[in-house]
C-alpha positions, 0 to 999 in steps of 0.5 A, spaced: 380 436 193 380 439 199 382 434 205 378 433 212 381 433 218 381 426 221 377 429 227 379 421 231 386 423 231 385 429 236 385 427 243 379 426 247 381 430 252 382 436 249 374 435 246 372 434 254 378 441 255 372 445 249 364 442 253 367 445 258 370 451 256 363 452 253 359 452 259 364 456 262 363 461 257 355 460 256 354 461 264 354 454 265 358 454 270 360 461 274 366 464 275 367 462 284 362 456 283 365 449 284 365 444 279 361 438 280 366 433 282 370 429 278 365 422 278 360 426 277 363 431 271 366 423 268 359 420 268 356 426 265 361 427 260 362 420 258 369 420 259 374 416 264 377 420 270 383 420 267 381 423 261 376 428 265 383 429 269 388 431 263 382 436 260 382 439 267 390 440 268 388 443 261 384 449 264 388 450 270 394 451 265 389 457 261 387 460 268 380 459 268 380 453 273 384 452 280 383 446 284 383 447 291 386 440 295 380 437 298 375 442 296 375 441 288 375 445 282 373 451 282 371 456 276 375 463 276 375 470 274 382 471 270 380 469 263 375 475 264 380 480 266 383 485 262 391 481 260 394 487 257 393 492 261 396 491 268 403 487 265 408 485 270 414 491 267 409 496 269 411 500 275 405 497 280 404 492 286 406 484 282 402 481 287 395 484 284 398 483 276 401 475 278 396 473 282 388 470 278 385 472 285 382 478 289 383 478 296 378 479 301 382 482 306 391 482 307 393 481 314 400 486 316 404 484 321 410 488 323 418 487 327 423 491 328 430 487 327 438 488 328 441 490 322 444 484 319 449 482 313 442 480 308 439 487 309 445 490 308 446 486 302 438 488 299 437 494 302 444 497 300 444 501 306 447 501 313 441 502 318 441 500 326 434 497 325 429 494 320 422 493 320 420 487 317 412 487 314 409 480 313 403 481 308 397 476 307 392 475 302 386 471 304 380 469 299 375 467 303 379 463 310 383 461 304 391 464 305 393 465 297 398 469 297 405 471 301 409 478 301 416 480 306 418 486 305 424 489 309 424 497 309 429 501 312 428 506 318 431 512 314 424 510 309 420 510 315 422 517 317 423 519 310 416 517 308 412 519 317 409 512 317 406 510 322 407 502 323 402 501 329 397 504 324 395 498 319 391 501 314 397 507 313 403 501 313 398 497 308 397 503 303 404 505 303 405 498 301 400 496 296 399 502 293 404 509 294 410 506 294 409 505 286 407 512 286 412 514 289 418 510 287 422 512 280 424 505 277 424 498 280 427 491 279 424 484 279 426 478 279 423 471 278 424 465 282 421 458 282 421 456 291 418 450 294 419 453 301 415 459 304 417 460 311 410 464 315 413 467 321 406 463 324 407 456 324 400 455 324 398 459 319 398 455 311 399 458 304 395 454 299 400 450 294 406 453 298 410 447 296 410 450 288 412 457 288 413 463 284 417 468 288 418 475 285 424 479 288 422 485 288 427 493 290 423 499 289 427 506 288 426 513 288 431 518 287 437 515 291 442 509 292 438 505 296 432 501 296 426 504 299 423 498 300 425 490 299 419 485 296 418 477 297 412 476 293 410 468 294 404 466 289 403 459 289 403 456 282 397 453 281 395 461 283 400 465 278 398 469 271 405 471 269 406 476 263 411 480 260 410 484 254 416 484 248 418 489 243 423 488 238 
């Protein structure tokens, strides 16, 4: 005789992670709409907050819910799009592929810096001058996403970028850095310090981070340029494909 699962034993939130993954799926409740809040989602499911809260934390793990402090939860696109397409080993811009959000616009701020002993270090070069980008992903007026990169003069000049033309220096970045670059490296750390060079500016869960160290190669010795991704927690979809 066959035996039936005891369906008491399963945790209840996990009956209120599946109502509400359902009416996310039916439409019930679009990607970008706000959730109602939580007494309310309580009163209508007919749980504690408590439980509501663990089935929330649930959906915000499987990437189909983030909580934006003050504002709510909110439903988003990541579980709609193509996962195994744009992995993080593929030689692309990991802010695009690690964060779940789109970006309205991306800030570029640039300085020139004296050479010091951290950019001889990461760029593996000895340059006079630096140019230090700053990159800011927003949604909405929300600033989600950080990038700093360090690029010598010698890949200025090499590449005739133009650093007073914004549009220029983004596309450089964002995309023909990747066309042009042979291989690359990265490596993943987990900070709880984002320093923004404007102090009035804040990243949304900037205290719980990702950072991706990124160096991108072409045909020498040295780096064209050197990324500091930060995507906040809360943000991240990070994928590696493994092959025996």
């Amino acid at each position: 005789m066959d035996t039936v699962p005891d369906k008491l034993k399963r945790p209840l939130y996990i009956f209120v992670y599946d109502e509400l993954l359902l009416q996310i799926t039916k439409g019930e409740f679009p990607v970008g709409s706000r959730l109602p809040s939580e007494p309310d989602l309580a009163k209508k499911l007919g749980v504690s907050r408590a439980t509501l809260r663990q089935a929330l934390a649930l959906l915000q793990d499987d990437g189909l819910v983030r909580n934006m402090p003050g504002k709510g939860n909110f439903v988003i696109d990541s579980f709609y799009k193509q996962p195994d397409s744009v992995q993080l080993e593929k030689l692309s811009n990991p802010m695009h592929k690690c964060h779940i959000s789109r970006f309205d616009r991306i800030d570029t701020h640039y300085r020139l810096e004296a050479e010091t002993e951290y950019t001889k270090q990461v760029l593996k070069i000895n340059s006079s001058r630096v140019a230090a980008v700053e990159r800011l992903y927003r949604t909405g007026n929300d600033l989600v996403g950080y990038a700093f990169t360090f690029m010598s003069m010698e890949t200025v000049e090499s590449f005739s970028l133009d650093l007073d033309n914004k549009e220029q220096l983004l596309d450089f970045l964002e995309n023909q850095v990747y066309v042009d670059a042979n291989h690359g490296e990265i490596e993943i750390r987990y900070t709880h310090t984002v320093n923004l060079a404007d102090r009035k500016e804040k990243l949304i869960g900037q205290n719980e981070c990702f950072l991706l160290l990124e160096s991108l190669y072409g045909n020498g010795d040295y780096p064209l340029i050197y990324n500091k991704f930060y995507i906040p927690q809360q943000f991240s979809n990070i994928k590696l494909n493994i092959y025996k």
